[in-house]
C-alpha positions in Angstrom: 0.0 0.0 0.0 3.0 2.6 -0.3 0.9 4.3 -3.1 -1.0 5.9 0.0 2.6 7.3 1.2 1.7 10.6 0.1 -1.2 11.2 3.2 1.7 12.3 5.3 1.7 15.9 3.4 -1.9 16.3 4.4 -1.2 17.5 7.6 2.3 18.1 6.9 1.6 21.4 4.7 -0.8 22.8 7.2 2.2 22.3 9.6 4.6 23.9 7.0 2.0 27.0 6.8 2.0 27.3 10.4 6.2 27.6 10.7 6.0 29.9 7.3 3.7 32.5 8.6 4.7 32.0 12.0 8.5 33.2 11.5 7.5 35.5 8.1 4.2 36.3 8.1 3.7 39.6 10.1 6.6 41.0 9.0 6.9 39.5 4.9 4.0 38.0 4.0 0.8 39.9 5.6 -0.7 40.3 2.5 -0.8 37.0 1.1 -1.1 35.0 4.7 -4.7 34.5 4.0 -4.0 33.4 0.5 -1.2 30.9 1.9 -3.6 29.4 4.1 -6.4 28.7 2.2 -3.6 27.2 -1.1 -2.5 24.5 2.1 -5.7 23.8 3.2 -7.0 23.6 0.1 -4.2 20.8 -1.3 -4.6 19.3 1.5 -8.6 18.6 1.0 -8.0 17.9 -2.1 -5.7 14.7 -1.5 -7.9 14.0 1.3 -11.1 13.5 -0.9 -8.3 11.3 -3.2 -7.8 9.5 -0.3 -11.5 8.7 0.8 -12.1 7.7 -2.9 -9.7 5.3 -3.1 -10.0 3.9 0.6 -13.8 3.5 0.1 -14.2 3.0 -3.8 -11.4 1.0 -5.0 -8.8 -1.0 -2.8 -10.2 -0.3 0.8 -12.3 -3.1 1.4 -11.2 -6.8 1.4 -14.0 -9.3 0.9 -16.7 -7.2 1.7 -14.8 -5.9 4.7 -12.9 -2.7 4.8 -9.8 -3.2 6.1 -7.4 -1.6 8.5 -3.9 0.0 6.6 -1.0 1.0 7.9 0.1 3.7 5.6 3.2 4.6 7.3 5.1 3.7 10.6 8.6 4.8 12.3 9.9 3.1 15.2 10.3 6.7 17.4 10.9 5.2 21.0 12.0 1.4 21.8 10.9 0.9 25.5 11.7 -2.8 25.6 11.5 -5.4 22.8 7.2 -5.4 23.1 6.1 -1.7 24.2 7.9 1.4 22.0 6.0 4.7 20.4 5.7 5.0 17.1 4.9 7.6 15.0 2.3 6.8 12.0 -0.6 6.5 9.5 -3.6 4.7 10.4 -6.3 4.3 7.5 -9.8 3.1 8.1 -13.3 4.1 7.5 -13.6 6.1 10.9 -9.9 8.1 9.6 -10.7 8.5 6.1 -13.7 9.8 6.9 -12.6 12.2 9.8 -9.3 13.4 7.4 -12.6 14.5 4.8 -14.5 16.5 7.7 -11.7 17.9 9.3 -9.6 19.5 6.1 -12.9 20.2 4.3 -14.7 22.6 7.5 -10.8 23.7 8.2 -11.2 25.1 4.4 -14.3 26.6 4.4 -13.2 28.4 8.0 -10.3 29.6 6.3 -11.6 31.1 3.1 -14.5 32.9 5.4 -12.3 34.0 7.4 -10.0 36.0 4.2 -13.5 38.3 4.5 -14.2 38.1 8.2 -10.8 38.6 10.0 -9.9 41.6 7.1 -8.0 44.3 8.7 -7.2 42.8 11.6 -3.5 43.4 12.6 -2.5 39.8 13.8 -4.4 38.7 10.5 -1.1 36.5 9.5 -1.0 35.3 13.4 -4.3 34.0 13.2 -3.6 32.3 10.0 -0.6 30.7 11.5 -2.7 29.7 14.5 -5.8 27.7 12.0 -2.8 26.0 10.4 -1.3 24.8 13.7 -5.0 23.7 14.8 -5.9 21.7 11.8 -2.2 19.9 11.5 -2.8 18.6 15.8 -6.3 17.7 14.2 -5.2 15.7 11.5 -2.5 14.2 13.2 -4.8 13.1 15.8 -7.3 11.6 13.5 -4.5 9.8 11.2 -2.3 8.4 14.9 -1.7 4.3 14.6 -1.3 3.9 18.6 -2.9 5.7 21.6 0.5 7.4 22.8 0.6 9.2 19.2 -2.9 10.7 20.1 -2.1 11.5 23.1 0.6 14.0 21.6 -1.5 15.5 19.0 -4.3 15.9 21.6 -2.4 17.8 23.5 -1.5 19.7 21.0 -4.8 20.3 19.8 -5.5 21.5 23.2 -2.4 24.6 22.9 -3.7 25.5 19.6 -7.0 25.6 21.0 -5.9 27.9 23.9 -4.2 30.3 21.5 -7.4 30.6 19.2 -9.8 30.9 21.8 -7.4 34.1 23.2 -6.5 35.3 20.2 -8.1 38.7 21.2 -5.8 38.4 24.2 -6.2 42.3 25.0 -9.9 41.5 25.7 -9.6 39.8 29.7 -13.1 37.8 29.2 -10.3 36.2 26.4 -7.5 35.6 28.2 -10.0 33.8 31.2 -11.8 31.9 28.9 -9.0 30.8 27.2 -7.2 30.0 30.5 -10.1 28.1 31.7 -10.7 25.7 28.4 -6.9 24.8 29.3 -7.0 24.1 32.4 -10.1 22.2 32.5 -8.8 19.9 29.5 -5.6 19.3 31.2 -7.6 17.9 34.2 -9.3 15.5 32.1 -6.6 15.1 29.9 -4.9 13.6 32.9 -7.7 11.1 33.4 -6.9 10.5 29.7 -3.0 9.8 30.1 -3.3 7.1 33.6 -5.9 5.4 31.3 -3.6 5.1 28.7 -1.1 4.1 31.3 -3.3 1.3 32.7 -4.3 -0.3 29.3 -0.7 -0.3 27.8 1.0 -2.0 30.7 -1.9 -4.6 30.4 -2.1 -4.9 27.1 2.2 -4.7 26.9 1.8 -2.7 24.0 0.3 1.2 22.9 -0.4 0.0 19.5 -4.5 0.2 18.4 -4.0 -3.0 16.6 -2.7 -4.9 19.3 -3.9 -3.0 22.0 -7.5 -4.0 20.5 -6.5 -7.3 19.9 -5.2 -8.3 23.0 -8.2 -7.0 24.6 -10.9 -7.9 23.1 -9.4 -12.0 23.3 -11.4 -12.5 25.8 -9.7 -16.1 26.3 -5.7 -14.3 26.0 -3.9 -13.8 29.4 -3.8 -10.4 28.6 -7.9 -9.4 28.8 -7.9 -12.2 31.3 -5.4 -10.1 33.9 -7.0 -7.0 33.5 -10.6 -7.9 33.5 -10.2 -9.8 36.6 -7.8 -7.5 38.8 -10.9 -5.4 40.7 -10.0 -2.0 42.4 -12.9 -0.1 44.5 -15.2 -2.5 43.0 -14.3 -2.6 39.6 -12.2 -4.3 36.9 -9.1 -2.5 35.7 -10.2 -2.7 32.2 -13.4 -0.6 33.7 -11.1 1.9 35.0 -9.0 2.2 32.2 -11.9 2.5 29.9 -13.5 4.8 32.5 -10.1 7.1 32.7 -9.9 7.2 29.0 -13.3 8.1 28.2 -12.6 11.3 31.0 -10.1 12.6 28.6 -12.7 12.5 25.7 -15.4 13.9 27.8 -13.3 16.9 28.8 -12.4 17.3 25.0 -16.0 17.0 24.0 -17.6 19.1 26.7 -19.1 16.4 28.0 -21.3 16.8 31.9 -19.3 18.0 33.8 -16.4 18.9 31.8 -18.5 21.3 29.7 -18.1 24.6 31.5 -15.4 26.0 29.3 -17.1 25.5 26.0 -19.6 28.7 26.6 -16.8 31.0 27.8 -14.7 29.7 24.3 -17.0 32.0 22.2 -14.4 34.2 23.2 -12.4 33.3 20.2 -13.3 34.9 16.6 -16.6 33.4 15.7 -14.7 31.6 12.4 -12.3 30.1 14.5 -16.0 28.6 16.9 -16.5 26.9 13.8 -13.7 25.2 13.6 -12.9 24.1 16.9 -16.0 23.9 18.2 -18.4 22.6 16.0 -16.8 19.9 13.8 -13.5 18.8 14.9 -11.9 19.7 18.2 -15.5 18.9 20.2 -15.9 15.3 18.3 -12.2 14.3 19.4 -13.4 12.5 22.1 -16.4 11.0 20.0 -13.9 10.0 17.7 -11.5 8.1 20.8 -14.2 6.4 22.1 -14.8 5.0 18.5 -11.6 4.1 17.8 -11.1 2.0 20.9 -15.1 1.6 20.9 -14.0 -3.0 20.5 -12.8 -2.8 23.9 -15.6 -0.6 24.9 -17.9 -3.1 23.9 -16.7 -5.8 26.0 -16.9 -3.9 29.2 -20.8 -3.4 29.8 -20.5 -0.8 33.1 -17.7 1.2 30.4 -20.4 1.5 28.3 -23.3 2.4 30.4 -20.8 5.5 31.4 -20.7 6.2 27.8 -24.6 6.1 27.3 -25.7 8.2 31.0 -23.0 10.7 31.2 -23.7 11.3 26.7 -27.2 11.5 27.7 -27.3 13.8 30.5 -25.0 16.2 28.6 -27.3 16.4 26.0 -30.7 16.9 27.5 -28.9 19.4 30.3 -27.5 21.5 27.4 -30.5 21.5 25.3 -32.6 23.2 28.1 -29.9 25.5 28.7 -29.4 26.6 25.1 -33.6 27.1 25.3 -32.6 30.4 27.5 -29.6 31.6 26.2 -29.6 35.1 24.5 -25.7 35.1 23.2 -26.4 33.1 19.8 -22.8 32.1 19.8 -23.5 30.6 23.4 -26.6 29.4 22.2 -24.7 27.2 19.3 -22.2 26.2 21.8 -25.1 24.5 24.4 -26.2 23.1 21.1 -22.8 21.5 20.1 -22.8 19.9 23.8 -26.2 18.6 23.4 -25.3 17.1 19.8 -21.9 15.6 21.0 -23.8 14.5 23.8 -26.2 12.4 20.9 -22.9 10.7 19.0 -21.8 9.4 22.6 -25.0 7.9 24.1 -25.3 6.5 20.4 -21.9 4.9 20.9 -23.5 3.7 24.4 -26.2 1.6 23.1 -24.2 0.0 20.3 -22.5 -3.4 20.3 -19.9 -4.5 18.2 -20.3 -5.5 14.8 -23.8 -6.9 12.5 -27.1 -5.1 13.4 -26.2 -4.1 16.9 -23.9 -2.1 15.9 -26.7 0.6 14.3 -25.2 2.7 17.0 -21.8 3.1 16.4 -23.0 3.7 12.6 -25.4 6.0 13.4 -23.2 8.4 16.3 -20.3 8.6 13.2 -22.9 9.8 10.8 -24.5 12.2 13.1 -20.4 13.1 13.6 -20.2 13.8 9.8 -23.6 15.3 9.4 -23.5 17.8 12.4 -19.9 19.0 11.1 -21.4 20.8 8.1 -24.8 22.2 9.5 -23.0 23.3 12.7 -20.1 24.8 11.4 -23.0 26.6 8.8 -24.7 27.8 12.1 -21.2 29.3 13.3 -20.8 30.8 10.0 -24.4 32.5 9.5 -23.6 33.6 13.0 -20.6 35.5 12.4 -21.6 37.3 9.1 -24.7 38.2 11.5 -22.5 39.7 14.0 -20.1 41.1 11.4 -23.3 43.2 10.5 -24.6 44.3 13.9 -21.8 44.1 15.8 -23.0 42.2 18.7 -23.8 38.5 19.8 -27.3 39.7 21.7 -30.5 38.6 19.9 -31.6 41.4 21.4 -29.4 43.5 19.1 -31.2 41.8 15.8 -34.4 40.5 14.2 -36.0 41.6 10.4 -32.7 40.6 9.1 -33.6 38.0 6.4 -34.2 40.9 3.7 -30.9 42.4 4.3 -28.6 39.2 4.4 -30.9 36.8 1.9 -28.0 34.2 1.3 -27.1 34.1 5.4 -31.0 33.8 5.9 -31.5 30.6 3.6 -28.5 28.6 4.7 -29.1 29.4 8.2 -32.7 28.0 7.8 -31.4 24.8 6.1 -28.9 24.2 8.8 -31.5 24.8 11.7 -33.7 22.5 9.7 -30.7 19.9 9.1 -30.7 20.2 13.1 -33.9 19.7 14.3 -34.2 16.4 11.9 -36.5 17.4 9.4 -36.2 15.2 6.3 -35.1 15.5 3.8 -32.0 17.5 4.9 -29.2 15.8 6.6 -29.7 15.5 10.6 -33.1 13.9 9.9 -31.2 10.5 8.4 -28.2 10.9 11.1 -30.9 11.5 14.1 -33.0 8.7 13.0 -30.2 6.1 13.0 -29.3 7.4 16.3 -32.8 7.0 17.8 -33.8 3.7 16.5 -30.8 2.2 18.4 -31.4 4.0 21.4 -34.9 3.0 21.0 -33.4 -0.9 20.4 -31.6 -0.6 23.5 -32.9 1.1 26.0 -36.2 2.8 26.5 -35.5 5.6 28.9 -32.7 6.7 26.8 -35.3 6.5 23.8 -37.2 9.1 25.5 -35.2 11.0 26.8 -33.4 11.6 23.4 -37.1 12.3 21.8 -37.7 15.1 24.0 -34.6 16.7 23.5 -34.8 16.5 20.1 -38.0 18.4 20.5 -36.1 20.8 22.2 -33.5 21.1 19.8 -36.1 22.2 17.0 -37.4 24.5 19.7 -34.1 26.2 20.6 -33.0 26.5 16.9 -35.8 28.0 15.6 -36.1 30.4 18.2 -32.5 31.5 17.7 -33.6 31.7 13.7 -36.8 33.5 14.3 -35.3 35.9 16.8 -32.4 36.8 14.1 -34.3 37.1 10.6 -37.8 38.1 12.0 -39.4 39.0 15.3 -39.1 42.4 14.4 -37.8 45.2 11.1 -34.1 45.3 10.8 -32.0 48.6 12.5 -28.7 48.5 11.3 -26.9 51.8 11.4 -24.1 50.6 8.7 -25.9 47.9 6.3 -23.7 48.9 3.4 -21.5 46.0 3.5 -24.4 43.4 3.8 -23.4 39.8 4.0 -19.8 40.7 3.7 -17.8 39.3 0.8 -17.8 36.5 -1.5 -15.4 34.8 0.6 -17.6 35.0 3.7 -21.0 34.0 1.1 -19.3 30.6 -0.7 -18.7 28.5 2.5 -22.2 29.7 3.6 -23.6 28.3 0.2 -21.0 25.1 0.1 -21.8 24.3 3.7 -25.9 24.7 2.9 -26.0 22.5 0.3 -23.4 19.5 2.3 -26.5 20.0 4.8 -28.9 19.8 2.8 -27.6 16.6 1.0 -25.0 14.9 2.6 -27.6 12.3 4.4 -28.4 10.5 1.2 -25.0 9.6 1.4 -24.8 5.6 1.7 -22.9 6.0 4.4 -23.7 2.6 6.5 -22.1 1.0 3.2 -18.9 2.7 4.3 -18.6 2.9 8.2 -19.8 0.5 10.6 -18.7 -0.9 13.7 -17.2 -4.2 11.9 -16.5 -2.8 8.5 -18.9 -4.8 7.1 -21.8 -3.2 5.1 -25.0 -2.5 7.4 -28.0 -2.2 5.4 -30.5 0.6 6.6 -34.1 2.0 5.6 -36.4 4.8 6.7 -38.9 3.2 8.0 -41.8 6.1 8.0 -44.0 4.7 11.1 -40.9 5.1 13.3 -39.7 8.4 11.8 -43.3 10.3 12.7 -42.7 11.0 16.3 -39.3 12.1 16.2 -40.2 14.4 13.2 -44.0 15.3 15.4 -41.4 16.8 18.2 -39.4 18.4 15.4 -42.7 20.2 14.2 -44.1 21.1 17.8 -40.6 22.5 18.3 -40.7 25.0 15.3 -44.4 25.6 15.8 -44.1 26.5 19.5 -40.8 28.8 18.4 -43.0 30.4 15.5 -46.1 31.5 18.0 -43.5 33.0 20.7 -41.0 34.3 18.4 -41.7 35.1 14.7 -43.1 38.3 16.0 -41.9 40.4 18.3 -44.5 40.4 21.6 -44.8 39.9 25.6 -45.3 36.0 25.3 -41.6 34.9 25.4 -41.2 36.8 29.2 -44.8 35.2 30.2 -43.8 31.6 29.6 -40.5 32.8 31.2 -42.0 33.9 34.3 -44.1 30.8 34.5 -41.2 28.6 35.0 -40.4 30.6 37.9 -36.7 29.4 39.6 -36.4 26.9 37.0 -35.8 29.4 34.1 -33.9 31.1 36.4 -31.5 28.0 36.9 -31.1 27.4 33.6 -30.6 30.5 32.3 -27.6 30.8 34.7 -26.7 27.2 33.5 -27.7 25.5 36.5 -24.9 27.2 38.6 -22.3 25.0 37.4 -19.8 27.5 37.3 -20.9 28.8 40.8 -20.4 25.4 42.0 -16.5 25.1 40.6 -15.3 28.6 41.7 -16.8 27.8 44.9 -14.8 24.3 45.2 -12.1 25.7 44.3 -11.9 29.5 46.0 -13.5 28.5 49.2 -12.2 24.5 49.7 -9.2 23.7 47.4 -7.8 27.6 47.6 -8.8 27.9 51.4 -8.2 24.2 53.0 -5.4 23.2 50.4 -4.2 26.4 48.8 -3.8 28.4 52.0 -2.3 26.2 54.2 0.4 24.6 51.7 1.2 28.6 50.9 2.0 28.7 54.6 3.4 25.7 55.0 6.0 26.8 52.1 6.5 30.3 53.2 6.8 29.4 56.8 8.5 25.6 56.7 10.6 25.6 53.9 11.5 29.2 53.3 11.8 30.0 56.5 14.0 27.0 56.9 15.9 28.1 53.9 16.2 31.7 55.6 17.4 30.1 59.2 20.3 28.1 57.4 21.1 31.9 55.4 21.4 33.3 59.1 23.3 31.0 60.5 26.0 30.8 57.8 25.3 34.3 58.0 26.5 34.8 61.8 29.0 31.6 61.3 30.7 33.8 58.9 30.8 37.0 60.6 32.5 35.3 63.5 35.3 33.9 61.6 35.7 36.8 58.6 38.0 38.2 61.0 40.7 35.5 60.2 40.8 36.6 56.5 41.3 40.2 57.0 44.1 39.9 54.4 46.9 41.0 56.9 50.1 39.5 56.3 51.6 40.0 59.8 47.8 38.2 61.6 48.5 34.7 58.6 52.0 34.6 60.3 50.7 34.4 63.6 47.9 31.9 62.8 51.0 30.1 61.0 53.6 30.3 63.9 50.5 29.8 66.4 49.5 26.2 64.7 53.0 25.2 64.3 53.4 25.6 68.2 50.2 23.8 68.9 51.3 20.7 66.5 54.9 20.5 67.9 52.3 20.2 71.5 50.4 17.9 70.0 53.8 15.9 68.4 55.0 15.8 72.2 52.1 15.2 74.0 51.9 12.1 71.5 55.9 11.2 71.6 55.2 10.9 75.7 
């Protein structure tokens, strides 16, 4: 297979952008930064589409299987003879598909952005900083062995930090951007003992083997680590459990979501990027690549499926309340991540049970285009009013008629309205939810409901409710390059579910075959409707309703409008128990104990010295005393001894 060699430039010339405008770019190549970026990313699409079509439509699949290719691998670290890191190219359906979504959004983010970030001063920076993002991204989605990941999903986590603060002269920046780092690394550390845990068991950080040897469920290997219990619970439980903590802080999973809001910080392109179709899904994306090891451990998967589920219903009330549309999106990412891992949940591996796993990666690929159009509409809408407050906006649909049709397609992609693309996505998802497990059928229904609801009300509160004021409507939708990815994007959601796409990625490889079946399809599309219908009455036009129905949920809009007092609940953990009971005291123990210890051996050598600095005064006449003085007390001594 060395004809698939050439994948290693498709994140290598994002990475060769990044150093180029990095070192040159303010300074040389202002100008053309934009242009630079968008020529890499768009080469690099390019042979990624090459590389889906020949994965998926000429040499991928083996006997009606698609297989599992090492494009590339270098030995970079020998441990012992069994365990080393290596640094490679993994290519199967879930990686060829991700390389697609992940250069293909990255392009449309960068040529909106050429229109979008005009003018600004640090335009090259940011540039630099998209090119850094999508080559952690692609490295992550392309690694051949969990310590390779774990490298690029760290570094997808600085790049992240640098978009998100891009405006660092802003301080709501610099804190949001502070906080999506730290709460990452937290989970991220869950992430690396898991990693820890498997590997030693497993004696190797290879996928291949690492799945292999754990999935055996008659090998020593799955044997030792599914029988060793801590707290309860088998080893493999914990590992699984540990990893899954590092995807659940990358995806803004419950309760590692908190920093996803605040990251609407960051230039509204760059929210479309990271936090609608790539960096969010990461963790999606782990849990599916290890998801044959998942599916052995029952209590790893019930994790997957509660803590998935929670997240989404918990973020779907929240984004009902939400005025900020960016924040609005972002509770709507959460909720729709939170969908992809419940689906994962439910699944099993391999044949018919596997409709989960199938549907949560098509719901992946789906949700990437119609959520990073919602971004997108968003920021030419806030390019033209200047703020993020819906408040600020309504009656805009006559002034900005190409934002105002792809905007509607995505929000009906979303709330799973056929024919356009989350309807065929959403309905996979359901029907193994509803194959599975009741409550989380229901559950899932209801917030889909919701999800029409919120959408629409964020749609109706933009383009209608009330006649456009917009002091300087000159500009309209911006330029060309901010109106082609809205039009690109709009048609991928409007389209991209009659893809075949349980002919190309499954849980076994294997082709699943899938149908609508209408009878099923009627509730989840009857909550859809109620959800537009109810956001039509209170919102097409402006009136006092909205507040009413507000008012009647008394404490409970209250609490959800301030997002359940999450945050509340981690400053005050960490101000008035970590800082006070743990913070405080170690503080005093160090500037008391160990400085002052530090300061008391200082004093003493201090005195010590002052007592004896007499002796090297530097006069001649006092060194022949001292001299004449221990030759005297020597020739004692030599006596005393002689006697």
């Amino acid at each position: 297979m060395n004809h698939y060699s050439y994948i290693a430039l498709i994140p290598l010339l994002p990475l060769a952008t990044f150093v180029i405008l990095g070192l040159f770019g303010r300074k040389y190549l202002k100008t053309f930064s934009g242009t630079i970026g968008v020529a890499s990313l768009l080469i690099s699409t390019l042979l990624s589409l090459q590389v889906a079509y020949n994965y998926f439509l000429v040499d991928g699949k083996v006997n009606g299987v698609y297989q599992q290719i090492i494009a590339l691998k270098y030995t970079w670290l020998q441990f012992s003879p069994n365990v080393s890191i290596d640094l490679g190219i993994i290519l199967d359906p879930i990686s060829v598909m991700m390389l697609v979504v992940v250069s293909f959004v990255s392009l449309m983010v960068h040529i909106f952005s050429l229109g979008y970030m005009k003018g600004e001063e640090r335009f090259a920076t940011y540039y630099s900083f998209l090119s850094l993002f999508t080559f952690s991204m692609l490295g992550l989605v392309i690694s051949t062995n969990i310590f390779q990941i774990y490298m690029f999903w760290e570094l997808v986590g600085v790049s992240s930090f640098l978009l998100i603060g891009y405006y660092f002269e802003k301080p709501s920046a610099v804190a949001a951007s502070k906080k999506a780092f730290i709460v990452t690394r937290f989970a991220d550390l869950g992430f690396l003992i898991g990693i820890l845990i498997l590997s030693f068991h497993a004696q190797t950080l290879d996928f291949e083997t690492l799945i292999a040897r754990l999935t055996d469920t008659h090998s020593t290997y799955f044997t030792a680590i599914s029988t060793a219990t801590f707290l309860g619970a088998s080893v493999l439980t914990w590992g699984l459990a540990l990893v899954f903590i590092g995807g659940a802080g990358k995806s803004a999973m419950f309760p590692f979501h908190i920093w996803l809001p605040d990251a609407m910080e960051g230039p509204t392109p760059v929210s479309a990027l990271i936090h609608a179709a790539t960096m969010v899904v990461a963790g999606v994306y782990l849990v599916a690549r290890l998801f044959p090891i998942f599916s052995v451990d029952e209590f790893a998967l019930q994790i997957v499926t509660y803590v998935g589920l929670v997240s989404a219903f918990i973020a779907a009330i929240i984004a009902c309340t939400q005025t900020d549309i960016k924040r609005v999106l972002a509770y709507s990412t959460m909720s729709q991540i939170g969908y992809m891992m419940f689906a994962l949940g439910v699944a099993k591996q391999g044949g018919e049970e596997g409709l989960g796993y199938m549907g949560s990666m098509f719901h992946l690929f789906t949700h990437a285009f119609f959520k990073s159009l919602l971004f997108l509409g968003a920021g030419a809408v806030i390019h033209l009013v200047h703020s993020n407050d819906m408040k600020d906006m309504g009656g805009l649909r006559k002034l900005m008629p190409i934002t105002h049709l792809s905007f509607l397609i995505a929000c009906l992609a979303i709330a799973g309205i056929p024919p356009f693309a989350g309807f065929f996505s959403k309905e996979e998802i359901l029907l193994a939810a509803f194959n599975a497990n009741k409550l989380v059928y229901g559950v899932a229904l209801f917030t889909s409901g919701l999800t029409a609801f919120y959408m629409f009300r964020l749609y109706y509160s933009i383009f209608w409710s009330k006649e456009a004021h917009v002091h300087d409507a000159h500009h309209g939708e911006g330029t060309w390059s901010m109106k082609l990815p809205l039009i690109i994007l709009g048609i991928m959601a409007a389209v991209a579910g009659f893809i075949p796409f349980s002919h190309f990625v499954t849980s076994d490889g294997a082709a699943l075959e899938t149908h609508i079946d209408y009878v099923f399809s009627a509730a989840p599309v009857l909550f859809g409707v109620i959800g537009i219908l109810l956001a039509a009455v209170l919102y097409k036009k402006q009136n006092a309703k909205p507040e009413a129905v507000a008012a009647s949920f008394g404490g409970f809009y209250k609490s959800a409008y301030k997002k359940f007092y999450i945050d509340e609940v981690y400053l005050f953990v960490t101000k008035k128990i970590i800082f006070n009971l743990i913070g405080r005291p170690a503080a005093w123990f160090d500037k008391n104990i160990v400085d002052g210890f530090m300061n008391l051996l200082a004093t003493v050598t201090a005195k010590i010295s002052g007592l004896i600095k007499g002796m090297q005064s530097g006069k001649v006449q006092n060194y022949t005393l001292y001299f004449f003085g221990g030759i005297v007390a020597l020739a004692m001594l030599f006596i005393y001894v002689w006697k």
